[in-house]
N, C-alpha and C positions, 0 to 999 in steps of 0.2 A: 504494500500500500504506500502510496507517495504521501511524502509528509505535507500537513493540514496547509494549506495558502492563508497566512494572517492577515487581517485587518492592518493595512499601512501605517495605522496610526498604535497598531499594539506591535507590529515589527519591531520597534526602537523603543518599546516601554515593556518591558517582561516582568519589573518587577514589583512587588506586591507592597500594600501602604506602605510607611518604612513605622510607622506607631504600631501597627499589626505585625511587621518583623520584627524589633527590637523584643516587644512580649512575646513571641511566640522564640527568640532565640534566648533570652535569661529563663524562661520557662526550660528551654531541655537541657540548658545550664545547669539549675536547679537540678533537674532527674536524674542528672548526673552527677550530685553532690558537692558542687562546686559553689563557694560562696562568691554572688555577686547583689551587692546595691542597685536597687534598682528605681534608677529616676530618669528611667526613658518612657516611663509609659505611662496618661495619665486618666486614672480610672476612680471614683470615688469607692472608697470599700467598708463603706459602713454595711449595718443590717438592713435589709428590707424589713421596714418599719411592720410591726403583728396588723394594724389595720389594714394597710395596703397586702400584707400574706392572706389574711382571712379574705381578702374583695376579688382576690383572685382566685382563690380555692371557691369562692362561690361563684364563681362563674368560669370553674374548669366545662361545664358542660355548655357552653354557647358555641356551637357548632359552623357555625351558618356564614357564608358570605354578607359580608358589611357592606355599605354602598361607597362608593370609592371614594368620597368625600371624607369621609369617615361616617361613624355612629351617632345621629343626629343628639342623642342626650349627652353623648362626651363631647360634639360641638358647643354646645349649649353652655356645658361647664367651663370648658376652654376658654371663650366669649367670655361668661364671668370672669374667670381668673384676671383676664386680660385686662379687662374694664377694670376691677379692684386695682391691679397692682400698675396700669399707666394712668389711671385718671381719666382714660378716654370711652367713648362710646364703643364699644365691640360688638358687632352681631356673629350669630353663628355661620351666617350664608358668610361669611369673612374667613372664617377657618378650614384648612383643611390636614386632615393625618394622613398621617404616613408609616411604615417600617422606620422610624428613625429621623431626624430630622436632614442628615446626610444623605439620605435617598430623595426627599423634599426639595434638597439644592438642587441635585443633579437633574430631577424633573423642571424645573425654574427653569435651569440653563439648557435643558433640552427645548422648550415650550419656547424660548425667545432667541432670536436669531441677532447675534448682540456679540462685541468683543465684552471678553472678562478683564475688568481694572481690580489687581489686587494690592493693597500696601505690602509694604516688605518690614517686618515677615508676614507670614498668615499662616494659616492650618495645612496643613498637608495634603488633603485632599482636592481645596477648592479649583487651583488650579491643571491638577490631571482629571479633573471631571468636563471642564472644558476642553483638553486637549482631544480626550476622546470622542467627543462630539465634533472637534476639528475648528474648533474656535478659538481667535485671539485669544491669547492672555498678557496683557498689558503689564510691568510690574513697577509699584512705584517706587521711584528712587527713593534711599533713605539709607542714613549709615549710620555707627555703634556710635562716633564719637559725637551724636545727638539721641543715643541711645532708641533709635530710629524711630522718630519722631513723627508722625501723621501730620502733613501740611498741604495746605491747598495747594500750596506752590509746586509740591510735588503732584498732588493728583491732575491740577490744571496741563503738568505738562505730561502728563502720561491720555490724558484726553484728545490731548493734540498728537499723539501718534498713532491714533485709534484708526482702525483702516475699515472700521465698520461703522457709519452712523447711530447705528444704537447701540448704548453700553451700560454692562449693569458693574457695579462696586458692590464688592462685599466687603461689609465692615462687622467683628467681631471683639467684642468688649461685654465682659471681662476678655481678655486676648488670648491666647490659644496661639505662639507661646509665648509671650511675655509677662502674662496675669496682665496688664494694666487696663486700665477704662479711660473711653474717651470720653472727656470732661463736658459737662453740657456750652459753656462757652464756644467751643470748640464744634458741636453738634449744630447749635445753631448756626453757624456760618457753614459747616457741611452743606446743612438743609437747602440755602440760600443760593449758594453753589451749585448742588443737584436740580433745584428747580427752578433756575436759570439754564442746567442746559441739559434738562432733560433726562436726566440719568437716572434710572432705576435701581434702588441700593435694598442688596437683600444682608438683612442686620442679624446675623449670627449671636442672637444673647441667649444661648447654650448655658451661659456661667451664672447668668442675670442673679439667681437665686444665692452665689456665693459669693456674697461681697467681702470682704476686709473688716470693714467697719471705719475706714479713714476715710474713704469717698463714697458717695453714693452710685448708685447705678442709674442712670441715665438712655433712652429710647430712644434714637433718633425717629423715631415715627410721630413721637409730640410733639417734631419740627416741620416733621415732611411727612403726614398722613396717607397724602396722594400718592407718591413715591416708593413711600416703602414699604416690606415686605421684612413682617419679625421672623425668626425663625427660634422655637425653642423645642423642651422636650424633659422627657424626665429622667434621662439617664445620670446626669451631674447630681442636682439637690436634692434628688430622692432614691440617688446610687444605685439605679435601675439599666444603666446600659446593655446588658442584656437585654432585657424586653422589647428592643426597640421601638420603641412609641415615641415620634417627633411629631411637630405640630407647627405649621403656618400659619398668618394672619395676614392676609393680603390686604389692600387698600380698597378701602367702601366704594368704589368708582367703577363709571362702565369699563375702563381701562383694567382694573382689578378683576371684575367681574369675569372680561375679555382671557385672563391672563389664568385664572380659577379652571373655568370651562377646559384651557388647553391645558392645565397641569392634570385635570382631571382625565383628559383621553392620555395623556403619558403613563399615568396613576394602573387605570385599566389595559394596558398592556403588556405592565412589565411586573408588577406587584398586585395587582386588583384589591385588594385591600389588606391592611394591618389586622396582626391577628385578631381575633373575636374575643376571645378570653380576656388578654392584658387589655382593649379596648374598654370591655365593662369594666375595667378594675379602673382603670385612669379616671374613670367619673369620680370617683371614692379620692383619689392621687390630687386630684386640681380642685377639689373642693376646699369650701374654706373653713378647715377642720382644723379646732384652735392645738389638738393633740399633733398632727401632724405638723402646722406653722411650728410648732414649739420645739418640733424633732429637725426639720431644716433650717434654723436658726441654730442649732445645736451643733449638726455638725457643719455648717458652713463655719462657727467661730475653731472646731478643732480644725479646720482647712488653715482659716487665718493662723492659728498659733504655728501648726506645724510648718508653713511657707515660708511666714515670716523669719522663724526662726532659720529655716537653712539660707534665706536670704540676706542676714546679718552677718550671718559666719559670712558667704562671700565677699560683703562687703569689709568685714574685718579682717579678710585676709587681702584687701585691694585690691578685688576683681570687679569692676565695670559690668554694673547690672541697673535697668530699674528697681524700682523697688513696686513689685506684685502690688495691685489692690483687687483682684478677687482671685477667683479661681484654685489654683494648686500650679502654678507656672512660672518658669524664669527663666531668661537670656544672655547670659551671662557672655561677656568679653574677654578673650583673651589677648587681646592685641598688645596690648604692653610688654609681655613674652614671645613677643613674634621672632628675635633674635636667636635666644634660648631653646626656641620651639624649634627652628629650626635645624639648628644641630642637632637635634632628635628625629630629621624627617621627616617634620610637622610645619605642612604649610596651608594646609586646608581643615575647612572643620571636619573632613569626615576624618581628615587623616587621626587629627585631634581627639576624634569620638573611640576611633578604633583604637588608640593608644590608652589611651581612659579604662575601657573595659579589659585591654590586656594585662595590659601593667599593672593597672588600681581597682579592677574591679570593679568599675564605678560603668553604669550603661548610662549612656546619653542620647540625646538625638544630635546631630551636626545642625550646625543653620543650615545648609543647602536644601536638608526636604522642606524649609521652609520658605523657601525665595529669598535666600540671600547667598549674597555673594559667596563662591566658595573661599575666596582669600581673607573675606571675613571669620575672624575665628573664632567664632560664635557657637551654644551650644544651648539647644532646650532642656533643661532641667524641671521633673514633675515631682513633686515631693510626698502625692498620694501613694504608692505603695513601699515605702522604708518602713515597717516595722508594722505592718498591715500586708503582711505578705497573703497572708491566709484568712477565711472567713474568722478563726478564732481570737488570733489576732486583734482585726480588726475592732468584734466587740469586746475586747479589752482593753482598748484604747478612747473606745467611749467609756465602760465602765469606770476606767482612772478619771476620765473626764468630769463625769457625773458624781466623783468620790470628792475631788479636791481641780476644781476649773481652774487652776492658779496654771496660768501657760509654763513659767520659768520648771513649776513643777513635773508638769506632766513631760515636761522635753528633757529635765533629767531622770526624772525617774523610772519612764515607761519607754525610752524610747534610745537601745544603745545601738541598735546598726546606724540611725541617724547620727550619733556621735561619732560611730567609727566610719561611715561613709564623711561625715568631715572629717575624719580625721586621714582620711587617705588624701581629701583635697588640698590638705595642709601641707600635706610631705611630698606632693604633688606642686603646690606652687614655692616650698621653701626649695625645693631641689631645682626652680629655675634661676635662682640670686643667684 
């Protein structure tokens, strides 16, 4: 048999997420009894709260094809949620589910015929879901030593090289991987910007629900209603990514409307609808249940303690990073070692990542699966699974949480591969002086 003829655009992309490689290679790591830290991969691993377990065990038996929109009463909820926590009007004809809110993007970007504008960095995925579709991906300029900083200046001039008249921006805040949020100062003049020239911005707030507590989280859809396009989901604040149940909020307009219609014949071709089961449970999940608000405020603050905290050792070891305000994320710089790093063979971040995990044990991502520069020597660091390796783990790191909340405590008490994964970044950067 003659080998399979590929898709020209998968010829030169064979390979797989690089967030789904790096876990799936400290995974057989692990199986192989080898200790390695692991802040390549970011996944929230708390318990699936007993309300949300019971709401699904009562509706293991829903059987049934959904309407591809989703399940009009989890619409309905959704719309709620929305309307509580923006302040805006939500209707359900506005919403739509999906497998995951990642499956959502790629119907977005399949449904409009548009280059893709992404700031540097972004997520991983955003821009191989347009490549596959054979569209632009624009990427905007930005570099460490503004700790790449989101400017109009930048997106104006990445607009201007646009070879497609229509263009969508994804912006994602809390960030994915920086942690940080774009400020509403900031969103307002986005808005302004977007609706001057026409851009359709799909707003990845995935993280929305795990703030810091230093900045708020902020919508750009309270600026630009028309325009945008929320994208969220429960797998972050309700550490459900497994189930995949993401969730769109398109714009109340015949434009919106226009745009709904065509994600929905996407929807019905490739996935026809999100599972039946975790659908009726998410009614239960986006409800405004004060037990459950009380349980994702709980662990978004163990997010903040634990980020924070490997965020400070960076910076006390004088590595060039922002400083996260949600999520479980960070970007750290190596540039100032670029000499040093060198003479190691190290001029790129993958080379940089690959060094990390061999020598120190430590998994990282490179910048590069993120759009940035390879010479930048750049690395995404997730702080979610160091010492939450395992479901057991996990709830005994809320248990210490819920014994004694004091941050300084629970990071020395409960939590030593975090200490010893600093402590390899230590002898890691003292062994570049």
């Amino acid at each position: 048999m003659s080998p399979p003829q590929l898709s020209p655009v998968l010829q030169h992309k064979l390979e797989p997420s690089p967030t789904l490689r790096i876990n799936e290679m400290v995974n057989h790591m692990w199986a192989q009894g080898n200790e390695v830290y692991h802040l390549g991969f970011g996944e929230s691993r708390f318990p699936v709260h007993p309300i949300i377990q019971r709401a699904l065990a009562d509706n293991a038996h829903q059987k049934s094809y959904l309407a591809g929109q989703g399940l009009e009463a989890l619409r309905v909820q959704v719309a709620r949620f929305y309307t509580a926590h923006l302040g805006m009007n939500i209707k359900a004809n506005q919403i739509m589910v999906g497998p995951g809110s990642k499956a959502l993007i790629y119907a977005l970007q399949m449904a409009l015929d548009a280059a893709l504008i992404l700031p540097t960095p972004s997520w991983v995925s955003y821009g191989p879901q347009a490549e596959l579709l054979g569209r632009p991906v624009i990427q905007m300029r930005a570099t460490p030593a503004d700790q790449y900083a989101f400017t109009l200046a930048a997106l104006d001039e990445a607009v201007a090289h646009s070879p497609k008249p229509q263009k969508i921006l994804i912006i994602n805040s809390p960030n994915n991987p920086t942690g940080q949020m774009l400020r509403p100062a900031l969103l307002r003049e986005l808005a302004a910007y977007c609706r001057e020239k026409q851009i359709l911005v799909l707003s990845d707030e995935i993280y929305a629900l795990t703030p810091h507590g230093h900045a708020p989280h902020a919508s750009l859809a309270t600026y630009y209603p028309e325009g945008t396009v929320i994208l969220g989901g429960l797998s972050k604040h309700m550490s459900l990514g497994g189930w995949r149940l993401g969730v769109a909020v398109l714009p109340d307009t015949e434009d919106g409307a226009l745009l709904m219609r065509a994600a929905r014949v996407v929807a019905g071709e490739i996935w026809s609808t999100a599972s039946a089961p975790v659908q009726y449970a998410a009614i239960t999940a986006y409800s405004e249940n004060a037990e459950l608000s009380s349980y994702v405020q709980e662990c978004a603050a163990i997010h903040a303690i634990r980020t924070q905290h490997l965020w400070s050792w960076l910076v006390e070891l004088g590595i060039p990073c922002a400083q996260p305000d949600g999520a479980f994320y960070m970007f750290p710089n190596f540039d100032p070692w670029r000499k040093p790093l060198a003479a190691l063979g190290i001029q790129t971040s993958d080379e940089l990542a690959s060094y990390l995990l061999a020598e120190h044990r430590i998994a990282t991502l490179p910048g590069t699966a993120f759009g940035a520069p390879a010479h930048d020597l750049s690395l995404r660091l997730a702080s979610s699974y160091v010492d939450m390796e395992t479901d057991a783990a996990a709830d005994a790191i809320l248990t210490a949480y819920r014994t004694n909340s004091n941050g300084d405590a629970l990071m020395s008490q409960h939590h030593p591969k975090m200490a010893q994964a600093i402590g390899e970044l230590t002898r890691f950067v003292e062994g570049l002086k």
